[in-house]
C-alpha positions in Angstrom: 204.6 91.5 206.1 207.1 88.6 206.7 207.4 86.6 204.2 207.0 82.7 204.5 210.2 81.1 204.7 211.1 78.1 202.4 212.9 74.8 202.4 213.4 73.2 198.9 213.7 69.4 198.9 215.9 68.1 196.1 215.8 64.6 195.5 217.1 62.0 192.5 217.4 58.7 193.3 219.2 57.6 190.2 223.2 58.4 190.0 222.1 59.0 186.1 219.8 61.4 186.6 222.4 63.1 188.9 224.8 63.3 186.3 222.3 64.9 183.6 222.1 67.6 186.5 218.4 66.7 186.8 218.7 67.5 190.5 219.8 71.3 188.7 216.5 71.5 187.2 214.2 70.7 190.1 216.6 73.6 191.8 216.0 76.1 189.2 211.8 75.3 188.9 211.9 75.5 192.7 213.3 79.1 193.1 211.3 80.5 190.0 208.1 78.6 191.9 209.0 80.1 195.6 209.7 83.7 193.5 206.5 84.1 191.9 204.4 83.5 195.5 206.9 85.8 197.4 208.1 83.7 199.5 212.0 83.4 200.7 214.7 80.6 200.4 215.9 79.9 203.6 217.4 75.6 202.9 218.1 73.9 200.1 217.7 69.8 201.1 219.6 68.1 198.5 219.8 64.0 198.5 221.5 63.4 195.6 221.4 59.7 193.9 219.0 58.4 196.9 216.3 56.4 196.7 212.7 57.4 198.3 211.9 53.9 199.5 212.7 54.7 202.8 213.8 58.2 203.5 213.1 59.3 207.5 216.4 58.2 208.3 218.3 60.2 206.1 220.6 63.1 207.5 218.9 65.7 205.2 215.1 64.7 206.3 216.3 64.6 210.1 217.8 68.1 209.3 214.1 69.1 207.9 212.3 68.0 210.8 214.4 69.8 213.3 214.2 73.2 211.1 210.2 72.3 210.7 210.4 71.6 214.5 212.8 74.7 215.4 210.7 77.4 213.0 213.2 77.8 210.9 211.4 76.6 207.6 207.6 77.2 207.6 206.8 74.8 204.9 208.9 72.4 202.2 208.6 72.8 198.4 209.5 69.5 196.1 208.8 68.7 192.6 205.9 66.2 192.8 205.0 63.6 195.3 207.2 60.9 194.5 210.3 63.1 195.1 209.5 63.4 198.6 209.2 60.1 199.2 208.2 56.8 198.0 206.8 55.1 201.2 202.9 55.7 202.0 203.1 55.1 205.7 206.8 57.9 205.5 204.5 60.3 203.6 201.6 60.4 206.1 204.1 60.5 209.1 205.8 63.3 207.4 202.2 65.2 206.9 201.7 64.5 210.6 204.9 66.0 211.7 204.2 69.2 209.7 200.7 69.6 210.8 202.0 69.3 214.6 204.1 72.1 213.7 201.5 74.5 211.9 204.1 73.7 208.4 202.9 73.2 204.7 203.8 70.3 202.2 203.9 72.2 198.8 204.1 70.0 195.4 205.1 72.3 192.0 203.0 70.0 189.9 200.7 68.0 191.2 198.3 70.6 193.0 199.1 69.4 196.4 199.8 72.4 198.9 198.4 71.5 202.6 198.2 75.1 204.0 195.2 74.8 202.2 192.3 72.5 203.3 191.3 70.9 199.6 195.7 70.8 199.3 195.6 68.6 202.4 192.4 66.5 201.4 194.2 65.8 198.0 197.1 64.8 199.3 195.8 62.6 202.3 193.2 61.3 198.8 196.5 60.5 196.6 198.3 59.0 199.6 195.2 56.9 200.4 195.3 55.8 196.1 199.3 55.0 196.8 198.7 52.9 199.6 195.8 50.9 197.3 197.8 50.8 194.8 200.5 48.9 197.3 197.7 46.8 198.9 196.5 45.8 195.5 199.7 44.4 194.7 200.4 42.7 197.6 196.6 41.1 197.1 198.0 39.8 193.4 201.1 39.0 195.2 199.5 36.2 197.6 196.9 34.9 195.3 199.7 34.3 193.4 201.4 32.4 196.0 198.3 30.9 197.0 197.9 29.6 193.3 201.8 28.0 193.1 201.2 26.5 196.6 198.8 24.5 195.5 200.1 23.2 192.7 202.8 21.9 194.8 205.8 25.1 193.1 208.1 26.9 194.6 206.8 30.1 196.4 209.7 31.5 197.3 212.9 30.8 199.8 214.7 28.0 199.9 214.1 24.5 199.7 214.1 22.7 203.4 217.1 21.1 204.3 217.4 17.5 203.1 215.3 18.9 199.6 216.2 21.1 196.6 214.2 22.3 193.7 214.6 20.6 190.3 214.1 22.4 186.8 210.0 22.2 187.1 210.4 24.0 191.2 208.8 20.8 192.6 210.9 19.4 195.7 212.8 16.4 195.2 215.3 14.8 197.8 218.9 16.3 198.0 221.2 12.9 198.1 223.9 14.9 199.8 221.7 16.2 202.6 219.0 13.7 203.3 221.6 11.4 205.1 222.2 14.4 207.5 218.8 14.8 208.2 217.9 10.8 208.6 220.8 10.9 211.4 219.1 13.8 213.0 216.2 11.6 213.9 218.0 8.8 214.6 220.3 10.6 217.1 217.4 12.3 219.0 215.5 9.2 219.1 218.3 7.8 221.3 219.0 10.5 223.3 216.0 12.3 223.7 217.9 16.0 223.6 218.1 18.4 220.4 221.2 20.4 222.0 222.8 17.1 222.6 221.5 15.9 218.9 223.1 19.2 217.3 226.0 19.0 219.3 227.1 15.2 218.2 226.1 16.1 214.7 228.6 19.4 214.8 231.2 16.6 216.2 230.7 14.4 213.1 231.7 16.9 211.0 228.3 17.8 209.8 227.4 21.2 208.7 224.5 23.2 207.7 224.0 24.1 204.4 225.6 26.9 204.7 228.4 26.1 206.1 227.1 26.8 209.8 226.7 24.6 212.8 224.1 23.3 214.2 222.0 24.6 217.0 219.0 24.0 219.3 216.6 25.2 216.9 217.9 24.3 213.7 217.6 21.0 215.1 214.1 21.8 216.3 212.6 23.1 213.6 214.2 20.2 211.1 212.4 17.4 213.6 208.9 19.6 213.6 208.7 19.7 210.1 206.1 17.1 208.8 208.2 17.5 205.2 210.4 14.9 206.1 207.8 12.2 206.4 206.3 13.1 203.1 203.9 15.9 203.7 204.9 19.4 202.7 202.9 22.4 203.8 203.1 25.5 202.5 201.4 29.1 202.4 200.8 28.5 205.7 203.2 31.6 207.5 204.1 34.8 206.2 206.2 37.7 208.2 205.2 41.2 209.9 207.0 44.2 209.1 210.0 43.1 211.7 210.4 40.1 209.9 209.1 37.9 212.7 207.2 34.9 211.5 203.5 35.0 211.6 201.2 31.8 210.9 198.2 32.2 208.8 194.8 30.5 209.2 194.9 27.1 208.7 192.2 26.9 206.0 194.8 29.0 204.1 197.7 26.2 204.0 198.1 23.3 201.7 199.5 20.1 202.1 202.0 18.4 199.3 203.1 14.5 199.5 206.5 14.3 198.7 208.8 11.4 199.1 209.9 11.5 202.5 213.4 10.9 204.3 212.1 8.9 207.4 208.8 7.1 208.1 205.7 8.1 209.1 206.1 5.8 212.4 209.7 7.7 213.3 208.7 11.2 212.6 205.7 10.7 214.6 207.3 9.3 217.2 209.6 12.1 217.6 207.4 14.8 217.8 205.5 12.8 220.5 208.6 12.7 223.1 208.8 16.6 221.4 205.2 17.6 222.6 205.7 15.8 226.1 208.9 18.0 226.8 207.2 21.2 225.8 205.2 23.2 228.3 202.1 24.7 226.9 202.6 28.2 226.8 200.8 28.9 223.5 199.9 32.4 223.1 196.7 33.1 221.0 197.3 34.0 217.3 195.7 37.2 215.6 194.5 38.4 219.1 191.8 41.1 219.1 192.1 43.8 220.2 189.4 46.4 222.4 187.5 48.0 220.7 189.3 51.4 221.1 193.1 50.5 221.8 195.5 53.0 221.0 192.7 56.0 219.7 192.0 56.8 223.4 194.5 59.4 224.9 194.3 61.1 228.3 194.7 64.9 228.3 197.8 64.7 230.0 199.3 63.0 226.7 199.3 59.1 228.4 197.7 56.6 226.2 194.8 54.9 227.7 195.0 50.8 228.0 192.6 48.2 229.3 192.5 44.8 229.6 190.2 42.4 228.7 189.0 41.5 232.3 189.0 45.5 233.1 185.8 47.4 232.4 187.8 50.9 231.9 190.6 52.6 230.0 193.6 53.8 232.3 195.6 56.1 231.8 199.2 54.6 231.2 200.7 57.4 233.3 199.2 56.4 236.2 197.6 60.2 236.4 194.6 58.2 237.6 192.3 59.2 234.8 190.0 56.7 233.7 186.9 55.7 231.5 184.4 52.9 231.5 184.2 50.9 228.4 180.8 50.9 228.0 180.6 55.0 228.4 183.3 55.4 225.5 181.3 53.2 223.1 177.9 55.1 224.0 179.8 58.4 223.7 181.4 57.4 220.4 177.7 55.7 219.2 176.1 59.5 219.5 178.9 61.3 218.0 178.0 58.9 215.0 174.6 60.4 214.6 175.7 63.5 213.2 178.1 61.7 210.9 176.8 62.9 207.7 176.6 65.1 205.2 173.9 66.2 202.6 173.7 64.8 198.5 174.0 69.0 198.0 177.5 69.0 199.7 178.6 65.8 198.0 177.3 67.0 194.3 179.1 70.2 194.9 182.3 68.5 195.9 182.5 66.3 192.7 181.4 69.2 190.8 184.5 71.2 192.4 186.6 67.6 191.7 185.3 67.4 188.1 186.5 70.8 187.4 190.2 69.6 188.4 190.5 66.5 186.6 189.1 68.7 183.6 192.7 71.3 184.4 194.6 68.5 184.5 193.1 66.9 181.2 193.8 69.9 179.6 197.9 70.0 180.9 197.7 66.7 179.4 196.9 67.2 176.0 199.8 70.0 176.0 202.2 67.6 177.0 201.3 64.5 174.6 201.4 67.5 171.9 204.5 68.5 173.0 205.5 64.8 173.3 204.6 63.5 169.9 206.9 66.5 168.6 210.1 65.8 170.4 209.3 62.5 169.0 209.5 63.8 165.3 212.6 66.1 166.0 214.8 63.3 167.4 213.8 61.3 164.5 214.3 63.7 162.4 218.2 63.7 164.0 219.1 60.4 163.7 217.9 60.4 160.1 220.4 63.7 159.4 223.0 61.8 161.4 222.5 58.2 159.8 222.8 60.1 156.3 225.9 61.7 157.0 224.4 65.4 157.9 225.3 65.9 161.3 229.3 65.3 162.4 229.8 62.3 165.2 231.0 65.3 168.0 227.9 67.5 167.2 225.2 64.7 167.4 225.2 64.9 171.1 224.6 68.7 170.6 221.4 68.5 168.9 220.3 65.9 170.7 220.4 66.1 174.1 218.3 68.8 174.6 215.1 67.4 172.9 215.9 63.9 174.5 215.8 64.7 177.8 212.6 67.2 177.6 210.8 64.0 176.3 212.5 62.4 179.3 210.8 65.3 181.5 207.5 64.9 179.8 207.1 61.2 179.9 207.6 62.2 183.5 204.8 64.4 183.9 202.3 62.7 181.5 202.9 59.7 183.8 202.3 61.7 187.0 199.4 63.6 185.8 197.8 60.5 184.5 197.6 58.9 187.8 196.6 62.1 189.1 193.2 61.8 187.0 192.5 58.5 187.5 192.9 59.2 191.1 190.5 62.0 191.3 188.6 60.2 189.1 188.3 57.1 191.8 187.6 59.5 194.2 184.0 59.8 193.2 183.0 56.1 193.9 184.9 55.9 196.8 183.3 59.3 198.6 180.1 57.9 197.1 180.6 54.6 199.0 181.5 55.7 202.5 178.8 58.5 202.5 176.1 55.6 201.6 177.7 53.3 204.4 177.7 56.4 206.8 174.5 57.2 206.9 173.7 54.0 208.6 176.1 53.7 211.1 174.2 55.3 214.1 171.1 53.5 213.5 172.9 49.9 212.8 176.0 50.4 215.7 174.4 48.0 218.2 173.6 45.2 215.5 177.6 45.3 214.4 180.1 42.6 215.8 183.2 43.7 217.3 185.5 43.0 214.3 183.0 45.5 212.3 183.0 48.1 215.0 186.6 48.4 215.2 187.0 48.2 211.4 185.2 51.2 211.6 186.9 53.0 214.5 190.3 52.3 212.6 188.7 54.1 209.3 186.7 57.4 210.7 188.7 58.0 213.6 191.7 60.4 214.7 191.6 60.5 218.0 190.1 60.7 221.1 191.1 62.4 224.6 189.4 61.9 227.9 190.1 64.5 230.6 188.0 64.5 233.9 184.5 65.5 232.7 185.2 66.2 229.3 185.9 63.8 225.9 187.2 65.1 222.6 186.3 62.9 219.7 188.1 63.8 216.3 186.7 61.9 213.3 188.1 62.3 209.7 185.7 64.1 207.8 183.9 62.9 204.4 184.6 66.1 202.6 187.3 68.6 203.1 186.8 71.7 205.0 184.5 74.3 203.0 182.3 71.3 201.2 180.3 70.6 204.1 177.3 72.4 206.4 178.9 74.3 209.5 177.2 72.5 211.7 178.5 69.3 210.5 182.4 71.4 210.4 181.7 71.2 214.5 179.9 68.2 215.3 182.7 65.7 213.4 184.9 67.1 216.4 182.4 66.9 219.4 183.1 67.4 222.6 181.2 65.3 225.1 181.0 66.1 229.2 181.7 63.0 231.3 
């Protein structure tokens, strides 16, 4: 029998960590791990003092894909999940890659090995509690801001120009810069132009304050401003993952008076001549939308678009498949009927779950025993050291060793801590979907569109339309095994046109 063949991902992020060889140790656990299943060794990935933040566009994990990709490594094996990687959305890409390619994610400690399916349902369960975690604080993150916006602080950035911060972070006028900004008015009031207006304040000598000239839309977005005639807003934008601005609802923003560079009368005045000269080519904010965009693929691998005015999906490939709207959501509706699964199955699942959490209670207790002695041996070295015992060159000696197993095992206790309050979460969370999922059939047609696709973007995979057939792939509510057969084929139906 072949055996499987290996790749062993070795990463440290921390230069530190490199130098106490703790890259040698994942090593070492790795090849006694890979030994004792029979497996062989074929890579070794090693990314030595780099962080896991963002880690797709390293040389090492493009080396691993092609090799996942190519057949020559079968499956990875890492130390735990947050040696892999860091980044939720890199973590579930990287799980997708694998399962393209029939490969296996395979964690030494933290029970996660997906060429089984309860390893793949724990890990897409721990990556779902990562990205909550990350959601969570990004939720404390904004009220936050929401809370020093509207008290009038400082909520990040930098004050506009013409304002600074003083020692409290409330915005006070910036005698140096206010001038600048005065002039700017001035100067577009008379000549109507913000390129002209930058471009006579650049010849004055007049700089940004940075050090940078001025330009069209520096210009533009100082005169647009309503801070300069008194009235700060703030909360009311944030940025998308590309870093382009996005603005928030407008009930979200509030509105500061602070004491303004030019009047009311002027600033109003400018923006008037401002609207006139601007052709209305607003494009909608937040826009919706269908209620199936990018989960509907045609079977020759084209996504499937539609506009708003179109009553079918098209095939982007021009392969002249298609599918009316209307069919899709009926086909979809039906598929939701058998979208269930029995109080037995979901007992038995927790019951399974329970028994896990109870594995890794156990692992715990070892480790805060093992913990609280390391604690008394180093102590128990310094005292010998502090009373003259132990010489200056042998203290490092006796204790390194100890030192960094507690190092190890703070680790681990960590880890295995967030691994039962995971599983632990898990429970409620199952228990909540499979109460909301018995309804869904029966209430479909009384949902509004925003709660239909909510919906479609949390129970579905994917769906492919050929000529007479649709394929509807919906993640399931309990891993392979836990629920009836019937329900095993009916969460992946297939429909005839």
């Amino acid at each position: 029998m072949t055996k499987k063949k290996i790749g062993v991902w070795i990463r440290v992020s921390d230069p530190k960590q490199v130098q106490k060889d703790g890259h040698v140790h994942q090593e070492i656990r790795a090849r006694d791990f890979v030994k004792s299943r029979d497996w062989e060794i074929v890579k070794i990935y090693r990314l030595e003092a780099m962080t896991g933040k963002s880690v797709l566009n390293y040389p090492q994990t493009k080396e691993m894909m092609h090799d996942i990709k190519t057949g020559v490594i079968s499956g990875i094996v890492f130390a735990k999940l947050a040696r892999l990687a860091r980044n939720t959305k890199e973590l579930i890409e990287i799980s997708e890659y694998f399962m393209k390619y029939d490969a296996d994610l395979i964690s030494m400690d933290m029970m996660i090995d997906t060429s089984s399916p309860m390893g793949r349902h724990i890990f897409r369960q721990m990556c779902s509690a990562a990205e909550w975690e990350r959601e969570v604080i990004v939720q404390r993150v904004n009220e936050s801001i929401q809370t020093r916006a509207k008290l009038g602080k400082s909520i990040g950035g930098h004050a506009p120009f013409g304002y600074r911060y003083n020692e409290n972070k409330m915005l006070v006028i910036d005698d140096k810069e206010a001038p600048i900004c005065k002039l700017t008015f001035e100067l577009f009031l008379k000549h109507k132009r913000k390129r002209t207006t930058a471009r006579m304040l650049n010849d004055k000598g007049y700089r940004s304050r940075k050090g940078n000239l001025f330009s069209y839309a520096s210009v533009m977005r100082m005169l647009t401003d309503p801070v300069y005639k008194g009235l700060r807003r703030m909360n009311y934008s944030t940025s998308n993952e590309k870093g382009n601005k996005i603005f928030k609802p407008k009930e979200e923003w509030f509105f500061h008076k602070v004491d303004p560079i030019v009047s009311v009368e002027i600033w109003d005045e400018v923006n008037a001549i401002i609207q006139k000269q601007t052709k209305s080519h607003i494009q909608p904010l937040n826009r919706r939308v269908n209620l199936f965009t990018r989960y509907v693929f045609c079977t020759c691998g084209g996504k499937m678009v539609t506009r708003n005015s179109s009553k079918n999906y098209i095939c982007m490939d021009q392969c002249g498949n298609r599918i009316h709207k209307d069919d899709l959501e009926e086909i979809f509706k039906s598929e939701l009927y058998n979208y269930i699964v029995s109080e037995q199955s979901v007992e038995h699942y927790f019951g399974q779950l329970q028994s896990v959490i109870a594995d890794k209670q156990k692992q715990l207790d070892v480790l805060e025993k093992e913990e609280k002695k390391l604690n008394t041996s180093i102590e128990n070295i310094l005292n010998l050291y502090n009373n003259g015992q132990i010489e200056t060159d042998a203290f490092k000696t006796y204790h390194d060793k100890p030192y960094l197993r507690l190092q190890q095992i703070k680790e681990e206790v960590q880890e295995i801590q967030f691994e039962i309050s995971n599983f632990s979460s898990q429970k409620n969370a199952t228990q909540s979907v499979f109460n909301e999922a018995k309804n869904l059939y029966d209430k479909w047609d009384s949902f509004s569109l925003p709660e239909k696709r909510d919906i479609i973007e949390i129970i579905t995979k994917d769906i492919t339309v050929s000529d007479n057939e649709i394929t509807i792939n919906l993640y399931k509510l309990l891993p392979d095994g836990f629920a009836p057969h019937s329900l095993e084929l009916t969460t992946n139906g297939q429909h005839n046109q």
